[in-house]
C-alpha positions in Angstrom: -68.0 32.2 24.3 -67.5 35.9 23.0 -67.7 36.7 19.4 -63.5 37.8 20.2 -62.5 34.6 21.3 -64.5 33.2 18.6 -62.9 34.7 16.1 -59.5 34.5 17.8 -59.4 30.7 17.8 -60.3 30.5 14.3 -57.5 33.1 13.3 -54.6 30.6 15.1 -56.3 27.6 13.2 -56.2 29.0 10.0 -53.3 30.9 10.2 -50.5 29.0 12.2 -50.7 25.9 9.5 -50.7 28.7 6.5 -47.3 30.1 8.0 -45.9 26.9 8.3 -46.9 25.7 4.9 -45.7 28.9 3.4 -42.0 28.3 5.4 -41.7 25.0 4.1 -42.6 26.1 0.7 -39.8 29.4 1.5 -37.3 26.6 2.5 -37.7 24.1 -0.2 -37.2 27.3 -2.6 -33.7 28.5 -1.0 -32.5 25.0 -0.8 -33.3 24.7 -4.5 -31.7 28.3 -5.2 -28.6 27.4 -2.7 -28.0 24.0 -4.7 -28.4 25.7 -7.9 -26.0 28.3 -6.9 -23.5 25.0 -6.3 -21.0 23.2 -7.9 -19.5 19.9 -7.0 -15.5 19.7 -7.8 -13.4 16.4 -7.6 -9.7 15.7 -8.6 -8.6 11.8 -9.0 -4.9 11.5 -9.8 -4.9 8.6 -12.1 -2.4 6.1 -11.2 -1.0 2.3 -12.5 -3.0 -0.5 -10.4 -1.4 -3.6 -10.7 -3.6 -6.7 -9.6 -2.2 -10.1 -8.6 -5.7 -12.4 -11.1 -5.9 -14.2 -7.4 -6.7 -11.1 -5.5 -8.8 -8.5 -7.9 -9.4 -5.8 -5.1 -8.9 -2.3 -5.5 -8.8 1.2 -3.4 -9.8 4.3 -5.7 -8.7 7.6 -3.8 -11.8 10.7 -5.2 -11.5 13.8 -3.6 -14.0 16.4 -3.5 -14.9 19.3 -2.0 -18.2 18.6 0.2 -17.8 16.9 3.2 -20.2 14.3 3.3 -21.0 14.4 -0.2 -24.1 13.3 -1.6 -22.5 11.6 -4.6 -19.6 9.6 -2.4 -22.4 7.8 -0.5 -22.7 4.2 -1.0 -26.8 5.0 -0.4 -27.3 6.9 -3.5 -25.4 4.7 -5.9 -26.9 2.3 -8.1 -24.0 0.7 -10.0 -20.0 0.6 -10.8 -18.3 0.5 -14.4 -14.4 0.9 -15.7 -14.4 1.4 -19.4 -11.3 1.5 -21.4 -11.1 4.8 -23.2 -9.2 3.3 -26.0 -11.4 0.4 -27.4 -14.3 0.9 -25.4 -14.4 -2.2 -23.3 -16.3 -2.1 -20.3 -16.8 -3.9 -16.8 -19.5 -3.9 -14.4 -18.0 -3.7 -10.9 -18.7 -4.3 -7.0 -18.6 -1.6 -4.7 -17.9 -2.7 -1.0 -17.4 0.3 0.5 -16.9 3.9 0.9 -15.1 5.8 3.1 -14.5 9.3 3.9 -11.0 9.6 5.2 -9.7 12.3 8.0 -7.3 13.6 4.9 -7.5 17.2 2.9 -5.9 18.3 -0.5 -5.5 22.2 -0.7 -5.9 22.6 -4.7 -6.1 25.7 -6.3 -6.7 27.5 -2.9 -10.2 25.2 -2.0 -10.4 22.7 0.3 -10.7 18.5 -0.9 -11.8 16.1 1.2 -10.7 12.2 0.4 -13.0 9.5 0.1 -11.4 6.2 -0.5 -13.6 3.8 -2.8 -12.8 0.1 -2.5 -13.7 -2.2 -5.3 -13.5 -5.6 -6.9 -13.0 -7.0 -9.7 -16.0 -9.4 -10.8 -13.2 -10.9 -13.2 -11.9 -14.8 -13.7 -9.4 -16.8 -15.4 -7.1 -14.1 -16.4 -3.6 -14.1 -16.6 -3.1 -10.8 -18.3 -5.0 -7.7 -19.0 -4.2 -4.2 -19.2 -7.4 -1.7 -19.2 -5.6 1.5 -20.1 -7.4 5.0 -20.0 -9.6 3.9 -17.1 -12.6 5.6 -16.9 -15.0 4.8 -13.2 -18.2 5.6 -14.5 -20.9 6.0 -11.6 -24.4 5.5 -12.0 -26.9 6.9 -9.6 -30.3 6.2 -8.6 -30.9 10.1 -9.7 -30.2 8.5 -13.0 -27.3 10.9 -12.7 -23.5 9.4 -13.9 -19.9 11.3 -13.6 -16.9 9.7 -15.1 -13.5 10.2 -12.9 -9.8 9.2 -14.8 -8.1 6.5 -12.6 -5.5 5.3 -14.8 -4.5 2.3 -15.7 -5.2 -1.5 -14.3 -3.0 -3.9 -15.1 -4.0 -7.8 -13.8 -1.3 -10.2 -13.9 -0.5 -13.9 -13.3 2.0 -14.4 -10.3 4.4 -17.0 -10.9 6.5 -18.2 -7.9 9.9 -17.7 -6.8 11.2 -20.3 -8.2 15.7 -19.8 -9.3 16.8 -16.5 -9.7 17.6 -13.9 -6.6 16.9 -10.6 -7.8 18.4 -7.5 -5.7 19.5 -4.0 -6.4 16.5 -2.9 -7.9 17.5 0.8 -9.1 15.8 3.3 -11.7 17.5 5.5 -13.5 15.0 8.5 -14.4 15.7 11.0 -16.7 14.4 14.3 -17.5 12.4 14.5 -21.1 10.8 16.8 -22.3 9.2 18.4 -18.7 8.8 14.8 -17.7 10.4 12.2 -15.0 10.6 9.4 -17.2 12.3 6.4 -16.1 14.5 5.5 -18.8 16.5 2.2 -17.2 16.4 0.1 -14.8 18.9 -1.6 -13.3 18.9 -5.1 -11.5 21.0 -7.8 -9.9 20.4 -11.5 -11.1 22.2 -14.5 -9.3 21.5 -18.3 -9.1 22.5 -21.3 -7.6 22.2 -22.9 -11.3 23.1 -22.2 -14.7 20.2 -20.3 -16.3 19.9 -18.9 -20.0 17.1 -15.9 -19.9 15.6 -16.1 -22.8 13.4 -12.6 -22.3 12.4 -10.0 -20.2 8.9 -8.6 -20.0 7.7 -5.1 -18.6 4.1 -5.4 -17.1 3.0 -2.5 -18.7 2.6 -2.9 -22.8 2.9 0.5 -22.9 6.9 0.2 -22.3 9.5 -2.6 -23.5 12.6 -3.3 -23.3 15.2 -2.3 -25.7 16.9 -5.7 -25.3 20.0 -5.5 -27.8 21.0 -2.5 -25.6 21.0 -4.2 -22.4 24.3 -3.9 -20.7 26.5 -5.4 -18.1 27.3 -2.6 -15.1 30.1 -3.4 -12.9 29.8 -0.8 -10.6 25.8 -0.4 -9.6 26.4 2.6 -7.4 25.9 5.3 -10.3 23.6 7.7 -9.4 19.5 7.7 -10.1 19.4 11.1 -12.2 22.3 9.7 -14.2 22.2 10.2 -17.9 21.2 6.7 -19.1 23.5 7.5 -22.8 26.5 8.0 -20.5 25.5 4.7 -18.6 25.1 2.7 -22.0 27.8 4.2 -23.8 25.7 5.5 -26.6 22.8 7.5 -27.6 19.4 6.4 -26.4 16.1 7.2 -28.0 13.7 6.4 -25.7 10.8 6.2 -28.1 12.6 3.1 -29.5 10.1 0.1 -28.8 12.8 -2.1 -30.7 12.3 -5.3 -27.9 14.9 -7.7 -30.0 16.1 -10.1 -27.3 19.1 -12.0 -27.2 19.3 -15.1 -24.6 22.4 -14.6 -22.0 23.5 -16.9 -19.9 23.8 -16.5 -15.8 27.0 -18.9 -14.9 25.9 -21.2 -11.5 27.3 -19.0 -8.3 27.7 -15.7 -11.0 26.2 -12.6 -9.7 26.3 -9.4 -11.8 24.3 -6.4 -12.2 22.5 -5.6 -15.6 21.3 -1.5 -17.3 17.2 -2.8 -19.0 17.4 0.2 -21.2 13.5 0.9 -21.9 11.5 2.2 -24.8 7.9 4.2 -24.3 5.1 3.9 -27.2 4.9 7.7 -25.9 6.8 9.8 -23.6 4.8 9.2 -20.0 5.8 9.1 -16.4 5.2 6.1 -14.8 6.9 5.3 -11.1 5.7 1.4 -10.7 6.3 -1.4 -13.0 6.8 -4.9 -12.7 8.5 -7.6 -14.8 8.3 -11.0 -15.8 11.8 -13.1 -16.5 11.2 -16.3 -19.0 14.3 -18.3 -18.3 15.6 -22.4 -19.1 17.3 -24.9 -17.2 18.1 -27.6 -18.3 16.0 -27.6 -21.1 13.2 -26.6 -19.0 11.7 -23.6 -19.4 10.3 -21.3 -16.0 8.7 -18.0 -15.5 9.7 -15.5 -12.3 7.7 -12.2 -11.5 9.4 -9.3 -10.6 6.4 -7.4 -8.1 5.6 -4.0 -9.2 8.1 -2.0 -7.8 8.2 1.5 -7.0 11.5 3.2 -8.9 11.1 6.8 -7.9 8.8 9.5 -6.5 7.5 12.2 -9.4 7.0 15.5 -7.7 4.5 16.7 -10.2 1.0 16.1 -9.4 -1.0 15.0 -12.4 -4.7 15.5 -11.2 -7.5 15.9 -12.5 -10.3 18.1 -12.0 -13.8 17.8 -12.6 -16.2 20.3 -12.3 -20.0 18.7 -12.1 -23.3 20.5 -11.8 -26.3 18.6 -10.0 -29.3 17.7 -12.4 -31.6 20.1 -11.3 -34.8 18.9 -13.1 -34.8 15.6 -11.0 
């Protein structure tokens, strides 16, 4: 063998592995430039999740604007936690499953892609609890975590249909100060047998209702964007939490269609709610759920956005 070839041989065995050693090096260095140079955005739009206590399962809509993001992946997650903002309660959760949905958001002129989150609710014997200012903490196995605003989760006995038929669900939403709020709602009762109702309940503690104002409508085809003062007759504060309630009695065979008047804690929009209606016969005193209903469709998005920048130093 020739002192060329020699030499030759040698050069590609010392050489080919240094170039590839030095590209791996190059890449690993503009990956780590690239991701530094990167920012992760997601908008939740925090929402009310009502929970039947039998059936504590959840979907929790994220969007961001990766496509098959790092931190929606069920691989990199190491646990689940809603925390109520308000007194700092806080419940470890199961995560079944995420998935990335064929949906987009255009926000702000950039793309979102939606991942849909489904949960559960490690929760037992409850018959009421309201978690307000929801807070989905994630942790990571990057020892990273990011906090997204769902809302509120409200979990609530269901009582069965038991006397009443209830019909002509209908909101009456007002205008207040930029808001949608749903001031009223209006509501059909009837039964087959004498009933007092003792009280009405809003499943959402957040709102009552103003129960010396309710009133008796005749006609219940007034319109949804109705001012509720002209409905009632009077003036209306809807900060008024007053929830006074006094009994009235539903005749056997009487149907007739009753204005709830309600009263916010603060001035919110909120589209769902449900009630519960405590009522006697007899003597004998029964609960009925109204499901959370939807009254109306707000046009104004509330999202929110977060902007989160990867740990780096991991």
């Amino acid at each position: 063998m020739s002192i060329m070839n020699y030499m030759k041989k040698k050069y590609i065995k010392v050489f080919l592995p240094t170039i590839l050693v030095i590209s791996i090096v190059l890449f690993i260095v503009i990956s780590t430039v690239i991701r530094k140079k990167d920012f992760f955005y997601y908008i939740t739009k925090p929402v009310e999740y009502y929970l039947p206590n039998k059936n504590l399962n959840m979907n929790v809509n994220i969007y961001s604007n990766h496509q098959n993001d790092y931190y929606l992946q069920e691989e990199a997650i190491e646990k689940l936690v809603i925390k109520d903002q308000e007194n700092q309660d806080f419940y470890t959760i199961k995560l079944k499953q995420i998935v990335e949905e064929n949906k987009i958001l255009i926000h702000d002129n950039k793309t979102f892609y939606q991942y849909r989150l489904s949960l559960e609710l490690p929760l037992q014997d409850i018959l009421y609890l309201q978690i307000n200012q929801t807070v989905l903490e994630i942790y990571y196995l990057s020892e990273e975590v990011m906090s997204f605003d769902i809302g509120t989760i409200i979990i609530y006995n269901e009582y069965p249909s038991r006397d009443l038929n209830i019909s002509h669900l209908k909101g009456v939403v007002n205008n207040i100060d930029t808001l949608d709020v749903l001031c009223g709602v209006g509501i059909t009762l009837y039964s087959d047998a004498s009933i007092v109702v003792n009280d009405i309940k809003v499943l959402n503690e957040k709102i009552t209702i103003q129960g010396s104002n309710i009133k008796i409508i005749e006609d219940d085809n007034y319109e949804n964007s109705q001012a509720i003062n002209e409905l009632l007759g009077g003036a209306y504060q809807v900060l008024d939490i007053e929830d006074s309630f006094t009994p009235f009695l539903i005749d056997k065979g009487e149907k007739k269609h009753y204005l709830l008047p309600l009263g916010y804690k603060e001035i919110i929009s909120i589209e769902r709610l449900g009630f519960l209606i405590e009522y006697t016969i007899e003597n004998t005193s029964y609960t009925q759920l109204i499901e959370p209903f939807q009254f109306y469709k707000s046009h104004k998005n509330n999202y929110q956005v977060i902007k989160y920048e990867p740990n780096r130093n991991i």
